[in-house]
Residue, then its C-alpha position, 0 to 999 in steps of 0.5 A: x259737643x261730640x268727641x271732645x275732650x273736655x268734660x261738662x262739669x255744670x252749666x247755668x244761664x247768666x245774663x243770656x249767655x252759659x257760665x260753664x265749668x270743665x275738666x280735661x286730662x292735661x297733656x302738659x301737666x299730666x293731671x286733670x284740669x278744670x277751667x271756667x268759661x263764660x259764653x256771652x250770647x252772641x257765641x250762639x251765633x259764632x265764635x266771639x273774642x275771648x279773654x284769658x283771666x289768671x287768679x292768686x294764690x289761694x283761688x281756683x276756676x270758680x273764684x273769678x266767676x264767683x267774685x269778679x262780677x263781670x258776666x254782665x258786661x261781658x254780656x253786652x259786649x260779646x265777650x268770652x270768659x275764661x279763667x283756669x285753675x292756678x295750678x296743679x293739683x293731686x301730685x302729691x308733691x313735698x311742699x304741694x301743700x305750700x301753695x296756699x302760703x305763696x310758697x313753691x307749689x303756686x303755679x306763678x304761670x311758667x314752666x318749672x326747670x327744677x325738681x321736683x315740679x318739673x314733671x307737673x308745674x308747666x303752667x305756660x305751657x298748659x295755657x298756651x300748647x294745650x288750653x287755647x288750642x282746645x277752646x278754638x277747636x271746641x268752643x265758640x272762642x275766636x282764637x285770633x282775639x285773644x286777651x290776658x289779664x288776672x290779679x295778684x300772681x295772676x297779674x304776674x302771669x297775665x303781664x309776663x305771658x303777655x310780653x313773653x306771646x305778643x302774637x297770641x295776645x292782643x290786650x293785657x291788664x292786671x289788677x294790683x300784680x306781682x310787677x318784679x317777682x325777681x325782686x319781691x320775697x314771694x317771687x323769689x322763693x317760688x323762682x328759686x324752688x321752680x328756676x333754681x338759685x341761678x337768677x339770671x334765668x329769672x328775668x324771662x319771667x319778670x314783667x319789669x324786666x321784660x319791659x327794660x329789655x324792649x326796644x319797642x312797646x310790644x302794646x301800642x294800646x296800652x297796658x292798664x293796671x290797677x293798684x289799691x292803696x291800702x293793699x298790704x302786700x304793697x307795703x310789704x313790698x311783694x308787688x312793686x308797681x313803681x318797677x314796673x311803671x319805671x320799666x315802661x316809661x324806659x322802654x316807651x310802653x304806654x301804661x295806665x297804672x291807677x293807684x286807688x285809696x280805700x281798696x285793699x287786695x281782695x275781689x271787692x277791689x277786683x270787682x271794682x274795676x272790672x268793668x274798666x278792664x274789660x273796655x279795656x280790652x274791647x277796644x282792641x279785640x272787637 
């Protein structure tokens, strides 16, 4: 790849296809960026459709590639991987170090207003300005067919960008997400520490209310998410599905949610369904 930005980290076969890793100076984010990318074979012979995945809290660009067991079907159906950190690292912001307690410094996928993550925390804009355009313009990824999906704050992420960009993303889905941040500890705290204490900037960021406020469904194809019943963050009340199933059922927005005894919220649930999620999206995007 011939003046590019992007840094080749490591690369290794897997079923046909390159699981790559990279790193690149982030303009948005102003630090360095690593992303994995998995390139089914048929990307040897042009671009392929592409699926953005978010990961949660405590997870980075290896963990999806790692533990999500997807490579193989994705394989066969020509599909391309790609999944970035979470979110900044190296600030050396108070508080950075509360990522890995839910607290402010988890990327939670938006674009921080307040001080001091203003300067670094620009997750939204990252992906959608800086991280799409440059594997358009530097990998065999087809730009026009894209999807979202991701798990727990990352299923927050893939639901709101997803509402929030419906001309960039084709399909969506999530895997146990965090439905109605506005009303959960978790996205309340990160809300206030990015947003502010004023909420009434917080619904552009809150799936569930997103969903009341469209007149149409934004995903005539549906939105498939899955929920593990013996998750204990959902009885903690940090995920509420039930809001987001209800916001769907008010706007007209087709929704899949499949509730599942026996799984809790960890990548051994993930890998689960992952073969689902990803027919899921083929449907739309080849």
């Amino acid at each position: 790849m011939p003046d590019t930005p992007l840094q080749l980290l490591s690369e290794h076969g897997s079923f046909g296809g390159r699981q790559r890793f990279y790193q690149h100076d982030a303009r948005e984010i102003g630090l360095p960026m690593k992303f994995s990318v998995y390139l089914p074979p048929a990307a040897a012979h042009g671009p392929v459709p592409a699926l953005l995945y978010l990961a949660g809290l405590t997870c980075n660009e290896e963990t999806f590639p790692a533990k999500a067991g997807a490579q193989r079907r994705a394989a066969e159906l020509g599909l391309a991987l790609v999944a970035p950190d979470t979110s900044p690292r190296g600030a050396n912001v108070l508080g950075e170090a509360e990522h890995w307690d839910f607290g402010v410094g988890a990327g939670f996928y938006l674009d921080a207003t307040q001080a001091p993550w203003a300067t670094h925390w620009r997750m939204e804009s990252y992906l959608l300005k800086e991280l799409l355009p440059l594997l358009s313009a530097h990998l065999p990824v087809d730009g026009t067919r894209l999807g979202i999906f991701g798990h727990s704050m990352g299923g927050h992420g893939a639901l709101t960008l997803a509402l929030r960009h419906p001309g960039v993303f084709r399909s969506v889905s999530a895997f146990a997400p965090i439905c109605a941040p506005s009303q959960c500890p978790w996205g309340e705290k990160a809300f206030n520490g990015y947003l502010g204490t004023g909420r009434s900037t917080w619904a552009a960021h809150d799936a569930s209310a997103l969903l009341q406020q469209q007149t149409a469904a934004p995903f005539p194809h549906g939105i498939l998410v899955d929920q593990g019943l013996d998750d204990k963050f959902l009885h903690a009340r940090q995920l509420r599905p039930e809001l987001l199933e209800a916001a769907c059922a008010q706007s007209g927005q087709p929704l899949t949610l499949r509730r599942h005894a026996g799984y809790d919220h960890g990548y051994y649930f993930v890998s689960s369904f992952m073969a689902d999620h990803l027919a899921h999206h083929a449907k739309t995007l080849i």
